[in-house]
N, C-alpha and C positions, 0 to 999 in steps of 0.2 A: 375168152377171158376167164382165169382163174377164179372161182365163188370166193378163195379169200378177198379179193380187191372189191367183192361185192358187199362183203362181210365189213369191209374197211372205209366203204365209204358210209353204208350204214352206220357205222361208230362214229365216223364224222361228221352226220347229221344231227346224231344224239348228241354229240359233244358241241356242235351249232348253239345248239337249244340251248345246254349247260353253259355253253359261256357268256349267252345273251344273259342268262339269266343272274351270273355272281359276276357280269361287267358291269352289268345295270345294278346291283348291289353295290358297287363297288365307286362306280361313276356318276351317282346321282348327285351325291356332292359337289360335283361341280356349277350344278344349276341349280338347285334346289337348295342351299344352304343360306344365301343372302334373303331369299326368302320368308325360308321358315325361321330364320334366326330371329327376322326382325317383325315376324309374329304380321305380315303386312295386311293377310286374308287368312280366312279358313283353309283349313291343311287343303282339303278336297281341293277349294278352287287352284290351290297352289300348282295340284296334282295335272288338274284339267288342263291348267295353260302349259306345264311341260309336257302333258301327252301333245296336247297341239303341233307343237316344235317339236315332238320325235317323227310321230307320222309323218308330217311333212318333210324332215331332215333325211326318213327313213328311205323318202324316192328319190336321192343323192345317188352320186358317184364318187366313189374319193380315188387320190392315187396313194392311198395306202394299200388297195385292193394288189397295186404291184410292187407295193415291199412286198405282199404275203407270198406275190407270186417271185420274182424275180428281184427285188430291194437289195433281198441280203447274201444270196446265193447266185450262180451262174446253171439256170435249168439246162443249159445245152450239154453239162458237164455231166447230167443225171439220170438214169433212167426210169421208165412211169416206176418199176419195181421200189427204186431205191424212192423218188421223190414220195410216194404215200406212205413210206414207212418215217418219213421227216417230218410228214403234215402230219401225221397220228403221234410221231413220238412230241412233237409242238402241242398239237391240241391237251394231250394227257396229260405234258404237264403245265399245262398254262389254266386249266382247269382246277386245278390240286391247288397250286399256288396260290390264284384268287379269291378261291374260297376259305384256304386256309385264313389271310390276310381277314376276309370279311367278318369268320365267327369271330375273332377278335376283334373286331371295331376297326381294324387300325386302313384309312384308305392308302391306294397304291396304284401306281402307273400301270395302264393295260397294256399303254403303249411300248414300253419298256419292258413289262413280261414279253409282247409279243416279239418285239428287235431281237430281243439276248434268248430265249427261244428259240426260236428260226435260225438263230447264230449259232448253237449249243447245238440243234438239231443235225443244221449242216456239217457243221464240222464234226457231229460224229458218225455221218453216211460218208463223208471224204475220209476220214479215218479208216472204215474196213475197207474202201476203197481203194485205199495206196497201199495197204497191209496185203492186199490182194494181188497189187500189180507190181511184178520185180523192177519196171519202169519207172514210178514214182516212187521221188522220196516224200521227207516233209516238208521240203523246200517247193515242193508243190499245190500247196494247204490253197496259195494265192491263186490258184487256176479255179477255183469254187467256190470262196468265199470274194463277195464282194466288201472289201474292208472298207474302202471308204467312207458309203454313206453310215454308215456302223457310226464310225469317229466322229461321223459330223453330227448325228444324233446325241450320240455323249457328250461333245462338248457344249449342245444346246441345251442339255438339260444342268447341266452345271452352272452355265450363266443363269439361265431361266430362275433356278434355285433365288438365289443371291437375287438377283433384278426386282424380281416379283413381291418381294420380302423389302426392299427396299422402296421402290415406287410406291407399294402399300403405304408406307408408313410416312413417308412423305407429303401423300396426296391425303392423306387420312387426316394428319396434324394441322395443312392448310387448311383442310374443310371444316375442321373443330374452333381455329382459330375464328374463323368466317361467322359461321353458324352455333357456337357453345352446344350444350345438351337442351338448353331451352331456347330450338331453335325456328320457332312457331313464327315471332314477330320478325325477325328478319329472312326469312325464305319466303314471308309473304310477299315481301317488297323487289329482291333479287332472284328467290326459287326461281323460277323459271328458266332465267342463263343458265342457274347451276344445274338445272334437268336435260336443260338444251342441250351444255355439253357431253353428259352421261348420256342421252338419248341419239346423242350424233355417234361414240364411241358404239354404243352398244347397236345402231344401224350400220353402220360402217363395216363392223364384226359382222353382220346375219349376211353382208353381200358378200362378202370374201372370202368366208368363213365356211356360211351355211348353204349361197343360193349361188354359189359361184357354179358349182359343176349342174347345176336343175336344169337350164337353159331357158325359166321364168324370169331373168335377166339378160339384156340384149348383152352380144359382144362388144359390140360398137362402145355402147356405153360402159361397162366393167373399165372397158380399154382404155376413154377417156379419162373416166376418174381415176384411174393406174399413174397417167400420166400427169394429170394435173390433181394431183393429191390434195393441196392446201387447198383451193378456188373449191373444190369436191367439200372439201369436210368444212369449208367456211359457209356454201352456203346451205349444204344439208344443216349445219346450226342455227344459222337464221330462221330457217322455216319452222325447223324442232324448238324454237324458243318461242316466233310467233303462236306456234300451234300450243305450247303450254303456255303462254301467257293467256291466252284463250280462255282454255280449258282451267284453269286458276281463278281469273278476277270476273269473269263472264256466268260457267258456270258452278264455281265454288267446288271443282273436284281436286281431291287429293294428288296431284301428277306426282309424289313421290312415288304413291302406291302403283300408277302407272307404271313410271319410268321400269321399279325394280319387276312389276310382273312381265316388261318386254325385254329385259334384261333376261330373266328367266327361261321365257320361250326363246329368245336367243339361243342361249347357251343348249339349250333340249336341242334345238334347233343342228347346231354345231355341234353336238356329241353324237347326233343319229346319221349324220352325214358323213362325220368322218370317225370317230372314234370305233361308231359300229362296228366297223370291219377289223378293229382287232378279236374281234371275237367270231366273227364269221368269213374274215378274208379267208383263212388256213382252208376251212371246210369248202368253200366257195373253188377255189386252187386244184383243192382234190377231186372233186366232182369234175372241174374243166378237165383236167389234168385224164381222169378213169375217162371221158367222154373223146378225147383225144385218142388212149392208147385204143378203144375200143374199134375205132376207125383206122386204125394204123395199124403194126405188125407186131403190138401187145405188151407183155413185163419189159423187153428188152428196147423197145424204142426212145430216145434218146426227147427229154421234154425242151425241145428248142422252141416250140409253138407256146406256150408257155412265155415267152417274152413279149409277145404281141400285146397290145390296146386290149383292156376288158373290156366286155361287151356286158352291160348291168341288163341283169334278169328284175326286171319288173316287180313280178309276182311274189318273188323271194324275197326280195327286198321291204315287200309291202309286209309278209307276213315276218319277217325278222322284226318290224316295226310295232305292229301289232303284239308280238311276245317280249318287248321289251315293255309297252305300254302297261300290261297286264303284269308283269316283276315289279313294273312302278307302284304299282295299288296295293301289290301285295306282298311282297318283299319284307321281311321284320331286321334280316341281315342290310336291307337298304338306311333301316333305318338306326342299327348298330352303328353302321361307319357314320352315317351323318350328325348323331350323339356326339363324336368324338369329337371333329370339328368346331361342332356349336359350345362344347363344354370347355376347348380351350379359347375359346374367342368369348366368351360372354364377359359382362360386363362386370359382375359382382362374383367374388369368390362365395365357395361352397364346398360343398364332396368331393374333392380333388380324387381324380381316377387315377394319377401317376404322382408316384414318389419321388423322393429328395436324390440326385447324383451327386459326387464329387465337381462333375463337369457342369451341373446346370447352376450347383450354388458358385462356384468361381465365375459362372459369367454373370451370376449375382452383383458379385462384390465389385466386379468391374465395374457392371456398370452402376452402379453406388458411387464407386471413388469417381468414374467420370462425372457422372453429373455432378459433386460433390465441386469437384475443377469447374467446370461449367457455369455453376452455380456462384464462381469466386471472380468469373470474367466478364460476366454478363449483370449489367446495368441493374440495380434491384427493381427501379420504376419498371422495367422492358420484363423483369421476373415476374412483378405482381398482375403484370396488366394481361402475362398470358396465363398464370396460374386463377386467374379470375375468368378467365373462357374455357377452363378445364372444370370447373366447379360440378362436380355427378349430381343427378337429382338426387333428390330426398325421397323416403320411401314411401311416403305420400303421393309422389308424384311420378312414379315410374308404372306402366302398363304390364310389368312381370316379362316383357320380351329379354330373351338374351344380349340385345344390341337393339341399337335406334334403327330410323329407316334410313338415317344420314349416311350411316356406314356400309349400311346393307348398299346401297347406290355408288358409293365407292369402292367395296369391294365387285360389286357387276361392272362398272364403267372402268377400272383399271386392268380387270382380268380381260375385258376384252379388248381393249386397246397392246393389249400385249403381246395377246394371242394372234390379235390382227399384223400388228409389225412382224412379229414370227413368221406367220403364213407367205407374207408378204417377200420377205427376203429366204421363202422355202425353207425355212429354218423347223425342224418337226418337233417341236414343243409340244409337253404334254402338259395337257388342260388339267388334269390331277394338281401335278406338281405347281401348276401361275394359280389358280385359285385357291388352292390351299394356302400359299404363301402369303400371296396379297389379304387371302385375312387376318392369318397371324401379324403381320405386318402392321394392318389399318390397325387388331386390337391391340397392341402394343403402343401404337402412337396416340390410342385412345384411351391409356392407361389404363386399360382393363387390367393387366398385369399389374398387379400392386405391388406391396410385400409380402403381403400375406398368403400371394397365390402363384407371385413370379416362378419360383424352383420350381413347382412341380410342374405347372404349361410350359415353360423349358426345355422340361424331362419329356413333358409329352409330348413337343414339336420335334425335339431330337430323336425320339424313339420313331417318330414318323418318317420323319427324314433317313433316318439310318436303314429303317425298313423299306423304302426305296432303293438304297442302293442292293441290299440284302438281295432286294426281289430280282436285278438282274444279275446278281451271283448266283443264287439257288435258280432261275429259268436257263440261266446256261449250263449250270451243273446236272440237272433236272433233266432237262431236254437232252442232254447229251448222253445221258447214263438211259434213260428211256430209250431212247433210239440205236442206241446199241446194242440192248438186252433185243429190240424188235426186227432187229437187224439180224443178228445169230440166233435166237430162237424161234425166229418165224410165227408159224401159225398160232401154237402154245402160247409163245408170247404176247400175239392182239389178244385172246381171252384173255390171258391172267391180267394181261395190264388194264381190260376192257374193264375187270371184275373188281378189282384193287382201285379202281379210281372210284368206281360204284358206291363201292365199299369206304371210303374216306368221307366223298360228299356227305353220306348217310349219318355217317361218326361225326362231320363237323356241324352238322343241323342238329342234331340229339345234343350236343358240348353247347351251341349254341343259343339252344332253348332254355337249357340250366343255367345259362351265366343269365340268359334276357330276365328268368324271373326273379334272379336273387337283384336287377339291376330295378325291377318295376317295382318289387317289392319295397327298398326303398327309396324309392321315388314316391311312390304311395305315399309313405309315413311322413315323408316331407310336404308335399303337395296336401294332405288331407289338411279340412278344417275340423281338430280335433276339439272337442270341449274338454275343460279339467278333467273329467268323470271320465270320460273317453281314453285319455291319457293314462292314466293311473292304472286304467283297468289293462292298457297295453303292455306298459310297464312290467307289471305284476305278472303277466303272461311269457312277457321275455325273458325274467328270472326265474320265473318256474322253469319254465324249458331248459334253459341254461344250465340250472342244477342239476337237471334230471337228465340231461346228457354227460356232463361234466362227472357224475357219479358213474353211470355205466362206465365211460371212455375209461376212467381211472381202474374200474373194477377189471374190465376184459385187459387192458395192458399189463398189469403185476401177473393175470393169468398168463399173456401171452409169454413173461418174458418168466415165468417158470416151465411153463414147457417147451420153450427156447421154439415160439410161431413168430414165423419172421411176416405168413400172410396175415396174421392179424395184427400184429405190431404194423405194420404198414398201414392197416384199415384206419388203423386207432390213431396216427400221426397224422392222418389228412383227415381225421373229423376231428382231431383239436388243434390244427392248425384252420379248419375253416369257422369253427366255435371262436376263437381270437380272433380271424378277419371282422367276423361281426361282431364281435363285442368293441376292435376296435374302431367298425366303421359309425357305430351307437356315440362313440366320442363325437365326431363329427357331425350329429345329428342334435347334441343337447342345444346350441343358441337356438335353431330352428324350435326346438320341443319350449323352451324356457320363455320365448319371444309366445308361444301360443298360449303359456298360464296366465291367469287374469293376476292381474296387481296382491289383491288380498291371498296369492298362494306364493309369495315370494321363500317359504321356508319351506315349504312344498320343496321348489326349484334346486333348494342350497340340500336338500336329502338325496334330489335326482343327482346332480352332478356326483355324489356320493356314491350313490349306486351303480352309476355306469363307471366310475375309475377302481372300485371292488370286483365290478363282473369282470371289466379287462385284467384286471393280476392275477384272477381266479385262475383264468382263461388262461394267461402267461404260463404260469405254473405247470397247468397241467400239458403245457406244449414243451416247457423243461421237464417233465417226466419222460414222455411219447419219446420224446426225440431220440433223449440217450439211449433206451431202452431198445427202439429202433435199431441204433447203430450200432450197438454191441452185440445184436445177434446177425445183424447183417452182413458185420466183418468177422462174422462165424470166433468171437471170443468164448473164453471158457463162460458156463454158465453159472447162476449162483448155489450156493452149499446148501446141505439140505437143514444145517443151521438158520444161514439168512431167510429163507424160504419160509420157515417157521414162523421168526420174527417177523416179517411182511405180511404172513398169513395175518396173524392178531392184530396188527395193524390196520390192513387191509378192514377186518370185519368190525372193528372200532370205529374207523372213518363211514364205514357205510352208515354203523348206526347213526352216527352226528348228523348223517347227507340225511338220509331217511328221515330223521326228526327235524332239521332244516327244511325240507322238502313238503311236507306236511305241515309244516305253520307255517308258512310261504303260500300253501296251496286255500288251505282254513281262513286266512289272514288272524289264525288266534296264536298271540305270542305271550299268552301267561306262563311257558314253560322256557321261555329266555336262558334264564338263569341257568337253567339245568343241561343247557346245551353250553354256557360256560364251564361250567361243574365237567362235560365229559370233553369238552374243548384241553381244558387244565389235565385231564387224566391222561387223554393220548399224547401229550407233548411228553409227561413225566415217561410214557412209553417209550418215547422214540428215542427219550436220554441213553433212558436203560440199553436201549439197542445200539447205539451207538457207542456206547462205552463195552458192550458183548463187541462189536464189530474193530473195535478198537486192539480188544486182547488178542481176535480173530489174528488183528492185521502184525500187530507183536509176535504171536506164537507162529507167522508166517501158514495159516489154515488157509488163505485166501488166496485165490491172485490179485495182483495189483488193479486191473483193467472192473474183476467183479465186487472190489472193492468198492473203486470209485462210483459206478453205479450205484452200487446197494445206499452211499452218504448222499448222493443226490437224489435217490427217490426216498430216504428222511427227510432231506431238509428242506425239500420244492411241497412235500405235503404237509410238512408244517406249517410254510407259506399259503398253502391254497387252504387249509382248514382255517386259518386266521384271518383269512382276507373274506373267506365265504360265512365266517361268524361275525364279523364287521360288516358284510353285504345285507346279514339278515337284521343286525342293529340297524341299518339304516331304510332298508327297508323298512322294519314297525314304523321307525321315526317318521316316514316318508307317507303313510297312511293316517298315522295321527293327525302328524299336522295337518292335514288335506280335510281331514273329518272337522277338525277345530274349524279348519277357515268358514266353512258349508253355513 
């Protein structure tokens, strides 16, 4: 046997490990999000009971093991040579893709990378394959690919979509109806049914689901309750209702927090059992697959063996288990994507992470006018009596969880009941796509969607969604351009592609760690319990900074764009375009900051709001400086005259002195020299007349071009803007310390 195939299953090992480790990033939300959402236990123990259900799920068998083998392709068609250049060019890029997905927050079907993958793969080993043989065309694509369960996956996740999203919201609005938000005194009375039935769903799911292939459950019996479904899950109810009525009026325990922690270990349960193997089926395939040619007649034997029954490895399985446990614990990208979920499913709006579309405010207004219709059909007495069970607590009386535990129990008992029917009618639904949905769904029927927060969870549920379908475009693309580069370039090609995927992982964990701290950072500043004095002195730290960036960023651009540096013009457009993100994301933080001043600093308050809507125009401005300047030397325009140059010089070094003298009575907090920053405030405007009425004759006497023209007007009349808005920042500022000092 050739040491490359040895080289190749070694990559397949390593890439084993990589993809346990950004699936489990990736797939924790599935089970851990009703969870932690609704705040039920400490993270830890949260952790503990989904290790539980991975170990256990992890000495499973699934028959995804032969999609990875034989699902999506026909191995008889293949040789060992051609098959591990399919499972490397799959694994490569199934790896790239999920992590990419990860350092962004945004969660994604593995199982989906895996299918369109494998599909992408194959079809571009049958590609050099018919190129190869004068006997095939490409009406022979069908002798390799097996298309059908392909179609039948697709259309499962289409429905699933839609279904999951609907049931959520259904079963979510009945259970608000039942229970309101103050739902203490009647679940004392009822709880019990309504855990029976969630705990019958979410038993129901671990046999079907998770304990079907273990053999820890007889055949006999699986078989019976297969057949008599209803008599099965009536009287698994009965007993799960006895047994929490028990556990409730007996010995006074919370069985919500039950229900949702066996919901939990479920679903762990069911993502280690089957899910795993979209991250280690491919590797698992190759290894059978090298073990195979190694006992037969080597690169050229044809993988028909490869269609048989797996035979689960134990050991492997134990330790894939084990390194998925330990990604659980430790994982920060596990817990990027699980943010994302929880932040559009909570209860109360805040820091919205996604902006305004066209498409998310039209489905605004739609549904505005429906319900507006709705609202014109429907009974007023039947309107108030259910707008009186919608009533959200008051802020006295909520526990700070993103969601209740009511929801938390309907988003685990609907997901799994879903996921159950699926399995049940063989249908390969992916557990990403039903749990995700069924929450957006419950929090929408639980009005967590407001107005004031609906557009942007919209944008964010769309942009998830669409990045699903993305991901089995780009694993087909991906997979396909991978395995044909590894297919014609051979050997060269496993290093460089071994090296480049290396090399990405590395780049998306370093991207990673700078977006996590700019995300903790304010998270901090939200979450802190800041006193007045604490506040101010923040404050006063953020606009110092501010300036003192703002001044550089402005000073090195007029440099860059006179000696026509397109690399520092670029440096200088993404550090004042990330100076704006934060100054505008400080908007969204003043009710938070305002809500924490004590009563006697309400003028205090009325300076702040002042000062954050100054820092952000400052901020605007000098992104309308950056930008043009940017783009005018990047579409290689003429550059400015050694007239304008001039004029921008004195300009330039007038502004600094203003910033400079702003900067230092900002830093001092001593503003007995106000005045006299108006005084040189008043003299650079009378400046920049001057120069533009020079630049005016320029554009008369045709000295200029048109393109260094327009420039040269716009970076006058954006720093006239940002020198007025940052001498109103500093008025407000004093203003903003006085009064604070008055109130003391």
């Amino acid at each position: 046997m050739d040491s490359i195939y040895v080289i190749i299953v070694g990559i397949l090992t390593a890439l084993a490990v990589s993809g346990l480790v950004v699936g489990v990033a990736n797939d924790a939300i599935n089970f851990l999000n009703s969870a932690i959402g609704s705040k039920v236990a400490p993270r830890y123990v949260i952790l503990i009971v989904a290790s539980a259900g991975i170990m256990i799920g992890a000495l499973t068998s699934s028959g995804m093991m032969e999609v990875a083998r034989s699902g999506v392709f026909y191995p008889t068609q293949f040789t060992f040579a051609e098959v591990m250049m399919l499972f490397l060019g799959v694994m490569f890029a199934n790896v790239i893709l999920i992590d990419l997905f990860n350092t962004f927050g945004l969660p994604t079907s593995t199982s989906v990378s895996l299918i369109f993958g494998l599909l992408g793969a194959a079809i571009g080993v049958a590609t050099v394959k018919i190129a190869g043989d004068d006997g095939l065309t490409a009406a022979d694509l069908s002798k390799f690919i097996n298309s059908g369960k392909t179609m039948v996956f697709i259309s499962a996740i289409l429905v699933s979509v839609a279904l999951a999203f609907v049931c959520g919201s259904v079963i979510m609005f009945i259970s608000r109806l039942i229970f309101t938000f103050r739902y203490h005194k009647v679940f004392q009375r009822i709880g019990f049914l309504w855990c029976g039935i969630a705990f019958t769903a979410i038993t129901y799911f671990a046999l079907f689901k998770g304990l079907k292939s273990t053999g820890l459950i007889s055949p006999e019996l699986l078989d019976y309750m297969h057949h008599h479904t209803f008599l099965s899950l009536l009287t698994i109810w009965a007993g799960c209702s006895v047994i929490m009525a028990i556990l409730q009026h007996l010995f006074k325990v919370n069985i919500l927090k039950i229900t949702i922690l066996a919901g939990t270990f479920s679903l762990a349960l069911a993502f280690a059992g089957n899910d795993r193997v979209n991250f280690i089926g491919v590797p698992f395939a190759g290894y059978d697959a090298f073990r195979i040619a190694s006992h037969g007649t080597g690169p050229d034997m044809l993988m028909g063996e490869l269609m048989k029954p797996v035979v689960a490895n134990l050991p492997l399985l134990l330790l894939s288990g084990i390194i998925m446990v330990i990604t659980l614990w430790t994982s920060k990208k596990a817990k990027s994507v699980s943010d994302t979920e929880i932040n559009l499913a909570k209860q109360d709006e805040g820091v919205e992470r996604f902006g305004s579309t066209l498409l998310s405010r039209s489905i605004v207004r739609l549904a505005l006018a429906a319900n507006k219709n709705y609202e014109k059909i429907m009974p007023q007495s039947a309107l108030r009596a259910i707008e009186k069970r919608f009533i959200p607590l008051r802020s006295n009386e909520q526990d700070k969880a993103p969601f209740d535990m009511i929801r938390a129990t309907v988003n685990l008992m609907v997901a799994s009941i879903l996921i159950t029917v699926g399995t049940s009618l063989k249908l390969p639904l992916s557990t990403t796509y039903v749990t995700f949905m069924v929450a957006m769904g419950s929090s929408l029927a639980d009005k967590a969607w407001g107005r004031e927060s609906a557009v942007y969870r919209i944008t964010g549920v769309l942009t998830v969604i669409s990045g699903w379908f993305i991901t089995a475009l780009i694993a087909f693309v991906l997979a396909f351009v991978v395995t044909l580069a590894l297919m014609y370039g051979g050997t060269v090609a496993v290093i460089l592609m071994a090296l480049l995927c290396g090399y990405m992982i590395i780049q998306s964990n370093i991207m990673h760690k700078k977006r996590e701290a700019k995300v903790q950072d304010q998270q901090r500043r939200l979450d802190s319990n800041e006193d007045t004095d604490q506040i101010l002195k923040r404050c006063t730290a953020e606009v110092c900074e501010t300036m003192e960036k703002a001044t550089q960023i402005y000073k090195d651009t007029l440099i860059g764009v006179f000696n026509e540096d397109r690399k520092t013009l670029r440096k200088m457009l993404k550090e004042s375009n990330e100076l704006f993100y934060q100054a505008r994301e400080r908007k969204y933080e003043v009710l938070p900051t305002l809500q924490k001043l004590q009563d006697n600093y309400i003028d205090s308050g009325h300076y702040y709001v002042q000062m954050v809507d100054y820092i952000s125009e400052v901020t605007k401005a000098l992104v309308h400086i950056t930008r043009p300047c940017f783009d005018h030397i990047d579409n290689n325009h003429e550059g400015l005259t050694k007239e304008q140059v001039d004029d921008l010089m004195e300009i330039n070094n007038d502004v600094a002195k203003i910033y400079n003298r702003i900067n230092d009575m900002l830093k001092s907090n001593d503003f007995t020299d106000i005045e006299q920053v108006l005084r040189m405030r008043d003299d650079l405007f009378e400046q920049i007349a001057t120069a533009i009425k020079h630049q005016l004759k320029r554009i008369k006497a045709k000295a200029s071009s048109t393109k260094a023209s327009m420039l040269y007007l716009n970076i006058l009349t954006e720093t006239k803007t940002m020198v007025l808005q940052s001498r109103n920042l500093l008025k407000s500022q004093k203003y903003f310390i006085e009064t604070h000092n008055a109130a003391q």
